[in-house]
C-alpha positions in Angstrom: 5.4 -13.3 -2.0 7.3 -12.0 1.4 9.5 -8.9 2.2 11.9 -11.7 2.5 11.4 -12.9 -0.9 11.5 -10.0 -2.8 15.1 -8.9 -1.2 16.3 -12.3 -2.3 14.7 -11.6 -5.9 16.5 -8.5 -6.0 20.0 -9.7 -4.6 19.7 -12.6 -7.3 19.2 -10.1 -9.8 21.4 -7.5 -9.0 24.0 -8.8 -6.5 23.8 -5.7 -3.9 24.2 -7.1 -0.2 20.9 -8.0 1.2 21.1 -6.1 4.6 21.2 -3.3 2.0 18.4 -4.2 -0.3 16.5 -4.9 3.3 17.7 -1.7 4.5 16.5 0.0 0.7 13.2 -1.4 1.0 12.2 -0.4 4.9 13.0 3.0 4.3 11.2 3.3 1.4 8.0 1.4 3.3 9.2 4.1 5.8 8.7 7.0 3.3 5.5 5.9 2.0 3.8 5.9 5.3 5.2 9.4 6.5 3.8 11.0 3.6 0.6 9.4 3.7 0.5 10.1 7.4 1.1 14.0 6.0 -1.8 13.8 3.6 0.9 13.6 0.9 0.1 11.4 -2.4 2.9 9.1 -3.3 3.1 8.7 -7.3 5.2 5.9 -8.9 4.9 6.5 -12.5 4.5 3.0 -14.6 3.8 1.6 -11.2 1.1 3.3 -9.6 0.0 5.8 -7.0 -0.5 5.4 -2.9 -3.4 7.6 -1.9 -5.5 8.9 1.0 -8.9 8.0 0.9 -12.2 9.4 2.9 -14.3 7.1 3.9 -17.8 9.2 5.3 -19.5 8.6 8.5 -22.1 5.5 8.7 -24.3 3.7 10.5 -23.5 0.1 11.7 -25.2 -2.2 13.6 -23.7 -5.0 16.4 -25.8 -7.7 15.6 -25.2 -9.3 19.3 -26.5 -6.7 21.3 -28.9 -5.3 19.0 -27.4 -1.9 18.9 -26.5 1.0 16.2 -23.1 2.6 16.5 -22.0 5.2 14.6 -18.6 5.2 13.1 -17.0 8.5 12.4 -15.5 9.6 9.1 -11.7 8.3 8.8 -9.3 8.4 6.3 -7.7 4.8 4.3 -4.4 4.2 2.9 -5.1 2.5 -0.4 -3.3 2.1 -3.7 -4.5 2.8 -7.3 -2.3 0.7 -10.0 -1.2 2.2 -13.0 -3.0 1.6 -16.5 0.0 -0.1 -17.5 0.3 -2.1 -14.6 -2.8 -3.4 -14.9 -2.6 -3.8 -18.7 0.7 -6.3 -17.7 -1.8 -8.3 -14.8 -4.8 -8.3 -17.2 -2.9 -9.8 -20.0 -0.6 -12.2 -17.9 -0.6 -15.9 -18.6 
Protein backbone atom coordinates (compact mmCIF):
# COMPACT_ATOMS: atom_id res chain seq x y z
CA UNK A 1 0.00 0.00 0.00
CA UNK A 2 1.10 3.75 -1.22
CA UNK A 3 0.72 7.28 0.40
CA UNK A 4 -1.49 7.57 -2.52
CA UNK A 5 -3.62 4.70 -1.53
CA UNK A 6 -4.11 5.24 1.84
CA UNK A 7 -5.50 9.05 1.15
CA UNK A 8 -7.93 7.42 -1.23
CA UNK A 9 -8.81 4.83 1.69
CA UNK A 10 -9.49 7.65 3.87
CA UNK A 11 -11.38 10.00 1.47
CA UNK A 12 -13.63 6.88 0.62
CA UNK A 13 -14.22 6.46 4.14
CA UNK A 14 -14.66 9.82 5.33
CA UNK A 15 -15.31 12.04 2.38
CA UNK A 16 -12.73 15.03 3.50
CA UNK A 17 -11.04 16.55 0.21
CA UNK A 18 -7.94 14.66 -0.63
CA UNK A 19 -5.42 17.62 -0.99
CA UNK A 20 -6.49 17.77 2.69
CA UNK A 21 -6.10 14.29 3.76
CA UNK A 22 -2.61 14.53 1.64
CA UNK A 23 -1.92 17.66 3.30
CA UNK A 24 -2.99 15.76 7.06
CA UNK A 25 -0.78 12.99 6.40
CA UNK A 26 2.71 15.00 5.19
CA UNK A 27 2.55 17.03 8.17
CA UNK A 28 2.15 14.42 10.30
CA UNK A 29 5.18 12.37 8.34
CA UNK A 30 6.59 15.90 9.01
CA UNK A 31 6.07 15.80 12.73
CA UNK A 32 7.31 12.45 13.27
CA UNK A 33 10.68 13.04 11.82
CA UNK A 34 11.34 16.47 13.66
CA UNK A 35 10.89 14.86 16.83
CA UNK A 36 12.90 11.94 16.09
CA UNK A 37 15.48 14.35 14.63
CA UNK A 38 15.15 16.03 18.40
CA UNK A 39 15.70 12.77 20.19
CA UNK A 40 11.94 12.90 21.02
CA UNK A 41 9.92 9.42 21.20
CA UNK A 42 6.65 9.58 19.32
CA UNK A 43 3.87 7.35 21.11
CA UNK A 44 0.61 6.36 19.41
CA UNK A 45 -1.27 4.50 21.92
CA UNK A 46 -3.17 1.28 20.36
CA UNK A 47 -0.85 1.89 17.41
CA UNK A 48 2.51 1.89 18.44
CA UNK A 49 5.60 3.96 19.20
CA UNK A 50 8.49 5.59 16.81
CA UNK A 51 11.83 5.37 18.55
CA UNK A 52 15.49 6.33 18.41
CA UNK A 53 17.69 3.48 18.43
CA UNK A 54 21.77 3.18 19.11
CA UNK A 55 23.30 1.09 17.16
CA UNK A 56 27.24 0.72 18.77
CA UNK A 57 30.37 1.01 16.86
CA UNK A 58 31.66 -2.25 14.73
CA UNK A 59 33.91 -3.66 12.69
CA UNK A 60 33.15 -4.46 8.98
CA UNK A 61 35.04 -5.75 6.48
CA UNK A 62 35.07 -4.73 2.30
CA UNK A 63 35.32 -7.92 0.96
CA UNK A 64 36.82 -6.39 -2.48
CA UNK A 65 39.73 -4.80 -1.22
CA UNK A 66 40.39 -6.85 1.62
CA UNK A 67 40.14 -4.14 4.19
CA UNK A 68 38.45 -3.51 7.82
CA UNK A 69 36.54 -0.23 8.23
CA UNK A 70 35.26 0.89 11.20
CA UNK A 71 31.77 2.26 11.38
CA UNK A 72 31.02 4.70 14.04
CA UNK A 73 28.07 4.49 16.46
CA UNK A 74 24.77 6.12 14.89
CA UNK A 75 21.49 6.42 15.80
CA UNK A 76 18.21 4.41 13.68
CA UNK A 77 14.69 5.53 13.35
CA UNK A 78 12.69 2.37 13.91
CA UNK A 79 9.17 1.61 15.09
CA UNK A 80 7.99 -0.80 17.92
CA UNK A 81 4.10 -1.85 17.29
CA UNK A 82 1.73 -1.99 19.94
CA UNK A 83 0.74 -5.37 21.73
CA UNK A 84 -2.56 -4.88 20.30
CA UNK A 85 -1.46 -4.16 17.02
CA UNK A 86 0.29 -7.02 16.74
CA UNK A 87 -2.33 -9.20 18.56
CA UNK A 88 -4.79 -7.82 15.33
CA UNK A 89 -1.67 -8.98 12.56
CA UNK A 90 -0.96 -12.18 14.48
CA UNK A 91 -4.45 -13.30 14.44
CA UNK A 92 -5.41 -11.91 10.88
CA UNK A 93 -6.82 -14.32 8.29
Amino acid sequence: MTKADIVNEIYKSTGIDKAAVLATIEKFMEVVKDNLAQGEHVYLRGFGSFIIKTRSEKTARNISKNTTIIIPEHKIPAFKPARVFMEEVKNAK
